[in-house]
C-alpha positions in Angstrom: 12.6 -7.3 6.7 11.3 -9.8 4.5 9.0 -8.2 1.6 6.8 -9.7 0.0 5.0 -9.6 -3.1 1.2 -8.8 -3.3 -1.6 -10.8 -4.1 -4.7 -9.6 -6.3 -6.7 -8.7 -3.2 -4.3 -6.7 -2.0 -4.0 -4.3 -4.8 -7.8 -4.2 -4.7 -6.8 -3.0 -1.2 -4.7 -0.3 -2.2 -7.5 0.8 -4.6 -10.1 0.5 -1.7 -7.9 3.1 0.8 -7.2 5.4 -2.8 -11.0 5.5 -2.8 -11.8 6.1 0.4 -9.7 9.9 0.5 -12.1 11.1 -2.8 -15.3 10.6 -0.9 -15.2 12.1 2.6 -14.8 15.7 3.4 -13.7 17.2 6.0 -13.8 20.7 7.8 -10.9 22.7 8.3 -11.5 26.3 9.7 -15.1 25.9 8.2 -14.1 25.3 4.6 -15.0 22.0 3.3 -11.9 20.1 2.2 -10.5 16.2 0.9 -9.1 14.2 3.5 -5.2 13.4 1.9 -5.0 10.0 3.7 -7.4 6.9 3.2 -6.5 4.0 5.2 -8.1 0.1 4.4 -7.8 -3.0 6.2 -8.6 -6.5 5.6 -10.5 -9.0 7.7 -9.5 -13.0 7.9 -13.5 -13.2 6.7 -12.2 -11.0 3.7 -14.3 -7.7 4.8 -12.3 -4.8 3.8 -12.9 -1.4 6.2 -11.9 1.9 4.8 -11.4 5.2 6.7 -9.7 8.4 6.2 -7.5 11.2 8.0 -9.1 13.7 10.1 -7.6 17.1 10.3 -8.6 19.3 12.8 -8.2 23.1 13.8 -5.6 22.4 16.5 -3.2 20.0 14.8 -1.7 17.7 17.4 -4.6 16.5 17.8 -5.7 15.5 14.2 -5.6 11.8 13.3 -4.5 9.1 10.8 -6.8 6.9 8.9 -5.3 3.7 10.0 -6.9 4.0 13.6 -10.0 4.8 12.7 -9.8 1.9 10.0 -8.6 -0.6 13.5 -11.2 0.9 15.8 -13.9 -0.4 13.4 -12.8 -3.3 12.5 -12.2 -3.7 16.7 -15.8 -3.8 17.0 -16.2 -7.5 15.8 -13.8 -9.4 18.6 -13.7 -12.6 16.7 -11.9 -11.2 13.3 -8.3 -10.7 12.1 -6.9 -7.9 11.0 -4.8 -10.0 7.7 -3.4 -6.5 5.7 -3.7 -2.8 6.1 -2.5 0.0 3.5 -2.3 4.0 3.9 -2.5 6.1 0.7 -1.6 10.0 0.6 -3.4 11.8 -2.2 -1.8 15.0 -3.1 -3.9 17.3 -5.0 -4.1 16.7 -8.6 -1.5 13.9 -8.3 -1.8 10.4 -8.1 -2.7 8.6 -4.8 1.1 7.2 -3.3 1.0 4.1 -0.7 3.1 5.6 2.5 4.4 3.9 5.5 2.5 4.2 8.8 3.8 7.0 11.3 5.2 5.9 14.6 2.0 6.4 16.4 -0.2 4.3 13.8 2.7 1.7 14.2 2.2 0.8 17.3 -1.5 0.9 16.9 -1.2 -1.7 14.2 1.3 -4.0 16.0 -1.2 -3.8 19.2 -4.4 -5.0 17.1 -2.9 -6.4 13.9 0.3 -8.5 15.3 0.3 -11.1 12.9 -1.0 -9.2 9.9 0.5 -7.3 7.1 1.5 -3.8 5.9 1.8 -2.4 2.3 4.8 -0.4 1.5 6.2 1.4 -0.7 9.8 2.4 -0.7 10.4 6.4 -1.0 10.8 7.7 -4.8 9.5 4.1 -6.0 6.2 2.5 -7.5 7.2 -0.9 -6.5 4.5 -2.4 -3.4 5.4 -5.3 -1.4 4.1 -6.2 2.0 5.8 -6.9 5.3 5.2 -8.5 9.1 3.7 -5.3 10.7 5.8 -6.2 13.8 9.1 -5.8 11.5 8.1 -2.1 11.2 8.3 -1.7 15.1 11.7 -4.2 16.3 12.0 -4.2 20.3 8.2 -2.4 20.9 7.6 -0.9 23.9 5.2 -3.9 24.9 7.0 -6.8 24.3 9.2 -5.6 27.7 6.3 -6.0 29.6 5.0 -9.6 28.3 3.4 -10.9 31.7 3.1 -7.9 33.6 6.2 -7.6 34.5 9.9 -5.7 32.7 11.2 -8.7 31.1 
């Protein structure tokens, strides 16, 4: 996996997703509480999306930021999803890029193929990007190219 240093815009990325945990709340067995993951994306037109986690009563079915991030940036067709970052923000601590779970993986590889993902490596502060299909090698998909089990 090739990583790659970031650009300016990206860090104003990173900032963007830290952001966008601070400002929504959520409910959670009626009480009123922070999302703890803020997801942003970039467009090839340079319009950045934010989102953040949903956590729900019943919790297999709560969800990530980064599809809720995709989904609206799905609803303009003609764009390119270029870079997309996921930040935990632990109470009282500072926000920490994180990699994207195996579900929001192959979410991102489905609608963001040739774009980027920000890392961070466990128990570092270094961020670099990578391909988002080198997060996902031999996806499920790519067997069926054509319609048919290649």
């Amino acid at each position: 996996m090739n990583k790659l240093p970031l650009t300016p815009e990206d860090y104003a990325l990173v900032k963007a997703a830290s952001e966008a945990i601070v400002k929504p709340v959520l409910q959670i067995f009626g009480e009123k509480a922070p999302a703890l993951v803020g997801a942003a994306l970039r467009l090839d037109n340079g319009r950045v999306i934010t989102s953040n986690n949903l956590t729900v009563d019943v919790g297999s079915i709560s969800m990530c930021a980064e599809p809720f991030a995709i989904a609206e940036a799905n609803r303009d067709p003609e764009r390119k999803i270029t870079t997309i970052v996921a930040v935990y923000h632990e109470f009282s601590k500072e926000p920490k890029v994180i990699s994207p779970c195996g579900r929001c993986r192959e979410v991102i590889t489905d609608f963001a193929s040739a774009g980027f993902v920000i890392l961070r490596d466990p128990g570092t502060t270094e961020l670099y990007k990578v391909r988002s299909v080198d997060l996902l090698p031999l996806k499920y998909g790519d067997y069926w190219a054509g319609g048919t089990l290649n």
